[in-house]
N, C-alpha and C positions, 0 to 999 in steps of 0.2 A: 309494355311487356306482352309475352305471349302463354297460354299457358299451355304448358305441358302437353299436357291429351289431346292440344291442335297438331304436337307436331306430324305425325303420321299422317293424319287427315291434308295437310301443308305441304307436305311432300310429295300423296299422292296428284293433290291438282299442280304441282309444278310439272309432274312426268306428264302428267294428260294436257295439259297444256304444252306441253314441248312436243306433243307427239302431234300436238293439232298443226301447230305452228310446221312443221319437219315433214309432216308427212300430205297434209291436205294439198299445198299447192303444187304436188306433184298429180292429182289429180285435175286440179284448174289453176290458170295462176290468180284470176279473179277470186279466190278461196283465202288467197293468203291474209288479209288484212280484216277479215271476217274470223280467219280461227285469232290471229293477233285480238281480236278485243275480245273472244269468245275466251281465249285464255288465258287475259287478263283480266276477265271479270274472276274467274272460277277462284285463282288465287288471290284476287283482292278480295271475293268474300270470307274466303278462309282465314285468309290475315285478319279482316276486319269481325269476324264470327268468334276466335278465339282469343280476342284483346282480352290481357288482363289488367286493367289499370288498379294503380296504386289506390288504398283505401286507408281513411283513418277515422279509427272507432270514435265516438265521442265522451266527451270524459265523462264518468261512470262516478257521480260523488255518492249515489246512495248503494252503490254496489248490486242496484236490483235492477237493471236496464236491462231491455231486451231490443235487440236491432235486428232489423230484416237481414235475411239470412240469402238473399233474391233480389237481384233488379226484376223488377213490371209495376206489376196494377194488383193490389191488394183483391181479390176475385169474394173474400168472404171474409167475415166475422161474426163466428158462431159458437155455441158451447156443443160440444162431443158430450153422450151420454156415459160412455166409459169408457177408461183405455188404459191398458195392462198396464202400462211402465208409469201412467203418472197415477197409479192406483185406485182409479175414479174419474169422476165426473173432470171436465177440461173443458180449457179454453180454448177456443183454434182459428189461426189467423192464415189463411192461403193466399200465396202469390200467384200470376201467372207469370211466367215469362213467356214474351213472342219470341220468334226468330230474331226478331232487332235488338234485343237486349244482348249485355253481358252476360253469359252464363255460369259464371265463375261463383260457388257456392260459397257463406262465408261464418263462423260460427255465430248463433245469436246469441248465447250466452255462453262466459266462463264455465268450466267446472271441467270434472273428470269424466268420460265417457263410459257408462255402465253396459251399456246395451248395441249391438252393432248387428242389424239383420237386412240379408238383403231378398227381396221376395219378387221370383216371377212374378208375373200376370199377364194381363190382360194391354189392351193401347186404345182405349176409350181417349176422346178429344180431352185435356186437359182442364176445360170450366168440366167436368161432368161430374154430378151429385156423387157418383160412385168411385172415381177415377181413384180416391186417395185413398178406398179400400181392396180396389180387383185391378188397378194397374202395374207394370213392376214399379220397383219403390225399393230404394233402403229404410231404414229407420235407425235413427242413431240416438240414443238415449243419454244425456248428461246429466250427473248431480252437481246443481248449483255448491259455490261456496257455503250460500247460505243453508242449504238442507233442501231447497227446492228440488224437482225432477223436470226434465224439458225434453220433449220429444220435438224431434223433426224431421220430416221427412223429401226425401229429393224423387218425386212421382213422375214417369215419362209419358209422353202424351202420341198423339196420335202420329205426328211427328217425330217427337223425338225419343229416339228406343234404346238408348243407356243411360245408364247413371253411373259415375265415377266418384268413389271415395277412398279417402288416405290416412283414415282414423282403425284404429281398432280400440278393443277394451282396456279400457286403465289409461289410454293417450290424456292427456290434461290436454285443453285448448282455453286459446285465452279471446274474450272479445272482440267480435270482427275477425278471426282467424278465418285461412282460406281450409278448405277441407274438401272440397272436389267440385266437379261439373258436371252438368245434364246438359246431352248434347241439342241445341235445336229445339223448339219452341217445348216446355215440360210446365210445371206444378212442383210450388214446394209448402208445404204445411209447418205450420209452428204447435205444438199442444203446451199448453200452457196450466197451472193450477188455477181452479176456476174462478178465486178472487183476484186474479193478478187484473190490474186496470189497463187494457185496449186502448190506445193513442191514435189510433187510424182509424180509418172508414172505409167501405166498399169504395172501389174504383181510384181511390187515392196511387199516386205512383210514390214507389219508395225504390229505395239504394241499398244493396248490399255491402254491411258492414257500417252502414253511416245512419241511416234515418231510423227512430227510436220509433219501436212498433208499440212496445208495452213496459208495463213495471211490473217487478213480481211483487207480491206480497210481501211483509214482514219476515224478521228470521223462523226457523226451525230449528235454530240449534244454536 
């Protein structure tokens, strides 16, 4: 599958690619076979940059599971000293993704969507201490089933300068749900409440939708 938000980007390397192909070897004919692989790369990475393969959450028997929300490399596991939506202190798990990954975002946990913000900034390199507070960023804020809150965020890097989300307030998303993309190498944060139990480590690679980051805590309600 392809997702969505490649196709424009897919279109436009097919016309640059035709125009390489149509128009270069009218300038040399030794040019032709040179724009040919020039404009077959352009659209094979586009094709291959925007795959959205099929994902399947894994079963949820304690109802408190949390899965990467990100293909990469687990970049940090650390506790946040506060943070508005989960009302305190937090737990916070950051992905990187490179250009080689899928970038296709996917929910880490269940619940209804409380919060949806999406914030200029800054395109500091995506490892950077500051990136997930001064870069642009949405923030989508869920309330678990259980009473939990779960923030996470989709941070664009130096690279990559959108973020695309298809949630708004009150959307319910269920486990492993897709819910948008950051184009091109970016940073995605998970905040977590700050007894929930961290199942990773720095440098570790996880799956979006599939590999179990953490557990939350007991009920609230």
């Amino acid at each position: 599958m392809i997702a969505r938000e490649g196709y424009s980007v897919i279109a436009g390397a097919c016309v640059l690619a035709g125009i390489l192909v149509f128009v270069l070897p009218y300038v040399s004919d030794l040019l032709f076979w040179p724009a040919v692989v020039v404009g077959m790369a352009l659209v094979g990475f586009s094709l291959w940059f925007f795959r959205d393969p099929q994902r399947k959450a894994p079963e949820d028997t304690t109802g408190l599971t949390v899965v990467a929300p990100a293909d990469g490399k687990v970049l940090e596991v650390a506790p946040t000293a506060t943070d508005e939506f989960i009302g305190g202190p937090a737990c916070r798990v950051s992905i990187f993704l490179s250009p080689l990954n899928v970038h296709v975002n996917r929910a880490p946990v269940p619940g209804t969507v409380e919060q949806v913000r999406y914030i200029p900034g800054e395109y500091l390199v995506a490892w950077h201490p500051k990136s997930s507070d001064r870069n642009e960023r949405s923030e989508i804020g869920v309330r678990h089933p259980r009473g939990h809150r779960v923030l996470f965020k989709q941070i664009a890097g130096a690279v990559a300068r959108r973020v695309v989300f298809h949630v708004k307030v009150g959307d319910r998303l269920e486990l492993g749900e897709r819910f948008g993309i950051v184009k091109f190498g970016s940073r995605m944060d998970v905040l977590m409440p700050p007894q929930s139990t961290v199942v990773v480590e720095k440098g570790q690679r996880v799956v979006a939708g599939e590999t179990v980051i953490a557990q939350l805590p007991g009920n609230l309600v």
